[in-house]
N, C-alpha and C positions, 0 to 999 in steps of 0.2 A: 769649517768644522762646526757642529751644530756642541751647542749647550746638553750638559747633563740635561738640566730640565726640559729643552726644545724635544729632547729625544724621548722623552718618557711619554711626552703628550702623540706623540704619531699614531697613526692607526693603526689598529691591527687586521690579521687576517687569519679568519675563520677557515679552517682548513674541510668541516662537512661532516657531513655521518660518515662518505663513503668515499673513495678515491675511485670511483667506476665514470670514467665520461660516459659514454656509450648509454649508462643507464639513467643518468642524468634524469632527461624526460620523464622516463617510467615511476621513478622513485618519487620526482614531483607531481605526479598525478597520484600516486599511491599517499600520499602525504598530503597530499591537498584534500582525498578526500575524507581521511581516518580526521583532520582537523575540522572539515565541514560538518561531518557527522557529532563528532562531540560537541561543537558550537550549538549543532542545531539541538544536539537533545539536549543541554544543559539550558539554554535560553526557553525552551518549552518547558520543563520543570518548572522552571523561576516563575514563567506568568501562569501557570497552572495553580502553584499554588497561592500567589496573588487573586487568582481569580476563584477558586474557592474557598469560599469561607469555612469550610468545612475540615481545610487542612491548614488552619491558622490556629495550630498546636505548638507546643515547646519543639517536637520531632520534627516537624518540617519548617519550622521556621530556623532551625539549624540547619537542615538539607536544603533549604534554600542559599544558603550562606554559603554552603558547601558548592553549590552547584558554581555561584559567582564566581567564585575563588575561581576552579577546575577551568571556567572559564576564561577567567584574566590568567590565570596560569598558562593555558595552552596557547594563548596569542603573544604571551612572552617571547617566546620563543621560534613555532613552528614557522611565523609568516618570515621572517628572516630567512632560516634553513630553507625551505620551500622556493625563494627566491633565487639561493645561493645556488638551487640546482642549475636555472636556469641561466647564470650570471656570470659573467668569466670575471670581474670584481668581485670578490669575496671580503672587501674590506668592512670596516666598522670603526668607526671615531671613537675614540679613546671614551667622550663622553657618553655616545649613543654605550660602550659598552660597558661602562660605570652602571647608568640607568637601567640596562640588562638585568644584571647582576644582581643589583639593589632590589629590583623589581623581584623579579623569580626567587629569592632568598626568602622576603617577605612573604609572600604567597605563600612558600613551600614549608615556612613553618606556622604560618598560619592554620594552614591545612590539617597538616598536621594534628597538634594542640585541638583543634575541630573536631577531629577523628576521633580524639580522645573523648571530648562532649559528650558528642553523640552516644558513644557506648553508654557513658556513665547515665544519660538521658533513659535508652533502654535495661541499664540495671534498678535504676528507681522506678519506671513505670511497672519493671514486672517482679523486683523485690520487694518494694512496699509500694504499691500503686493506694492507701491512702494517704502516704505521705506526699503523693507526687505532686499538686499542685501548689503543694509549700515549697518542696525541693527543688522544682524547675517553673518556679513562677516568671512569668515574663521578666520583672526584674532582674532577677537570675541568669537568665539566659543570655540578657542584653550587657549580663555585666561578663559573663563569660565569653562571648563572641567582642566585646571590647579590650580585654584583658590580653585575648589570644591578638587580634590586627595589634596592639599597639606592643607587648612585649615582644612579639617580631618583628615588627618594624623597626624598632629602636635595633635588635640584635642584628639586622639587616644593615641596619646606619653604620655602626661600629664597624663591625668587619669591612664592608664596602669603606669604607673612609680609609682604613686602616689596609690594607690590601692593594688599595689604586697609590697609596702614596710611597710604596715600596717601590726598589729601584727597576724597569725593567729594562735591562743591559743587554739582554741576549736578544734570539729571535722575536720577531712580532708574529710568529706564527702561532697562534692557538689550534692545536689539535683537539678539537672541537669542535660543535656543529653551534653552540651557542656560547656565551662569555659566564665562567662559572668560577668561584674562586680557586676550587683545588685545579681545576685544568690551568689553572692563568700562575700558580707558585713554580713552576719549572722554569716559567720566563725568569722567573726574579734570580738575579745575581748575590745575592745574599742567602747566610743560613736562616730556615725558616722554621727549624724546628720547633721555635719559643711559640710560634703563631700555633702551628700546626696542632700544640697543646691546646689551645685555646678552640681553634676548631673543634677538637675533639669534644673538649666542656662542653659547647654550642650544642653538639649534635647527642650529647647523653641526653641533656634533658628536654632538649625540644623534641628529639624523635623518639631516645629509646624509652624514656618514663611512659609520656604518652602511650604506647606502644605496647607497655607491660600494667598499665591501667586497661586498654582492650581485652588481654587476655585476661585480667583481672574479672572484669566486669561481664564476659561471656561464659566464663566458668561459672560464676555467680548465678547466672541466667538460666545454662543450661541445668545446672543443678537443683534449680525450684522448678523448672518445668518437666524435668524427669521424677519430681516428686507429689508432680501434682495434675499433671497432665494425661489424656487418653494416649495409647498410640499412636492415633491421626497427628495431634496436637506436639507429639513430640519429636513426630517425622516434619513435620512445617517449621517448626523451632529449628534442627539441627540443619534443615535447606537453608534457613535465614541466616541464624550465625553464622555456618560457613563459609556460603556465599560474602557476607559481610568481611570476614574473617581474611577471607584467602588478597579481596583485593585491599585490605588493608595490610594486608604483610608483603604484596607484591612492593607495596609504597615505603611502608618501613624499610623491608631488610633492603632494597634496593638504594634506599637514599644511608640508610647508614654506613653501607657499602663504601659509598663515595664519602661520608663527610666523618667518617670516625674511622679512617687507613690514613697512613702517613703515606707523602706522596711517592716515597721510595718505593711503595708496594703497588703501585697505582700502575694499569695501561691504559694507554692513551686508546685502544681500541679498544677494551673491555670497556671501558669509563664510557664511553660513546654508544656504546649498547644497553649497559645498564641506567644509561641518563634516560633512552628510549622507554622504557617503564614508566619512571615517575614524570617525565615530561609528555609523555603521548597516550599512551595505555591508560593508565589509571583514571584522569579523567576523561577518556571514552567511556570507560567501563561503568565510574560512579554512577551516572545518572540512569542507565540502565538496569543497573545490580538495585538500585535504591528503588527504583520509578514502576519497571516495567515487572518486577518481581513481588511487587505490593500491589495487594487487589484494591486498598484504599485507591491509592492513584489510579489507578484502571478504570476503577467507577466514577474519579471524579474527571478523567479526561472524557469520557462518554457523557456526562452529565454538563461539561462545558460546552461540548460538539454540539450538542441538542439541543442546547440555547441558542448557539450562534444558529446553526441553521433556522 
């Protein structure tokens, strides 16, 4: 008979997006290549805008930050999953799925918080753009992208610490495609309501504040550019914002979803569809919505290209 503790430490087993054998393959090439694709276009942002000088502004030097993140974010997870197609082992060590957890938590509110930057970045360039390079002086920026990696990371620590050391009595199945705390509380043999509280705290103000700072900040936007702008000028504006808009609310409401419901309300199959958003979608989409929708980056990846050659 194994020890309470012996037991807590055993592996678990990632149960997949999908219970389809047959599709198996298909779904890992289909997933191998939506993660190739976001890799590549985020790692080309990042030396893009390392390589012009041109876009070593407060705005892309946060979209850079952005990109990393979406980056280490989607290798969180997908090479695992992507694996698991192929694998009749679906396990994972207790610690490998510790550092999971910890890992994507971090990220994801990082990001977040990020999200929020960035708007508040385009409400001072275009509410008072002579105050801008007081408002988002380098200083500034480097104290806000610090502020955001290290108050999630810590909220990352906490819950991770406090979550692995809960008892897990029941199955070591995680119905799951990755190790995520609300999917991993059904394991637990104890009431977790008290936690769940505390979730919730987590997820008000690292997602929803954020979140209603964006709509803050593009109301704000659109409201000086419909008062000051041509036509042309104000049809470009409501592309931008929206566009901005839509994949940042795909990321909100979809992570609030999951991290502000008690897990009573929660399925293990909705929860596995909607983690597909903010773990695979969103950052595909960022660097594209950001990159290939700005004619700034357009002209500076042709004025890179022409160099090299």
């Amino acid at each position: 008979m194994k020890t309470e503790n012996e037991s807590v430490r055993t592996d678990f087993i990632l149960l997949g997006l999908f219970q389809y054998g047959p599709m198996d393959t298909v779904l890992f090439v289909v997933i191998a290549i939506l993660f190739s694709v976001a890799l590549v276009g985020n790692i080309m942002l990042i030396l893009l805008i390392q390589l012009d000088t041109r876009l070593h502004t407060p705005m892309y030097f946060l979209l850079s930050q952005l990109s990393f993140i979406d980056m280490m974010y989607i290798s969180t997870t997908v090479p695992k999953m992507a694996t698991n197609f192929l694998s009749n082992s679906k396990t994972i060590t207790f610690l490998g799925c510790e550092i999971q957890a910890f890992v994507f938590m971090a990220l994801g509110g990082t990001e977040a918080l990020l999200l929020g930057f960035m708007s508040y970045d385009r409400y001072v360039a275009i509410c008072h753009p002579l105050r801008y390079p007081v408002l988002m002086s380098k200083k500034i920026c480097w104290f806000m992208v610090t502020c955001a990696w290290t108050s999630c990371s810590i909220n990352s620590l906490i819950h991770t610490l406090y979550a692995f050391q809960l008892p897990f009595c029941r199955s070591r199945l995680i119905n799951h495609f990755f190790c995520e705390v609300p999917s991993m509380l059904p394991l637990v043999c104890q009431d977790t309501s008290q936690y769940e509280h505390t979730i919730l705290l987590s997820g008000l103000i690292i997602l929803l504040l954020p979140f209603m700072a964006i709509l803050a900040s593009y109301a704000c936007v659109l409201t000086v550019v419909f008062q000051m702008s041509s036509g042309k000028g104000q049809t470009k504006a409501i592309s931008t914002c929206s566009s901005h808009l839509t994949v940042a609310s795909l990321f909100y409401v979809t992570t609030l979803s999951t991290y502000t419901r008690p897990h009573s309300l929660h399925s293990p199959e909705e929860d596995k569809i909607v983690a597909v958003f903010y773990t695979i979608i969103t950052p595909l989409l960022n660097p594209f919505i950001y990159s290939l929708r700005n004619k700034e980056v357009i002209r500076a990846l042709r004025r890179v290209c022409v160099h090299k050659i």
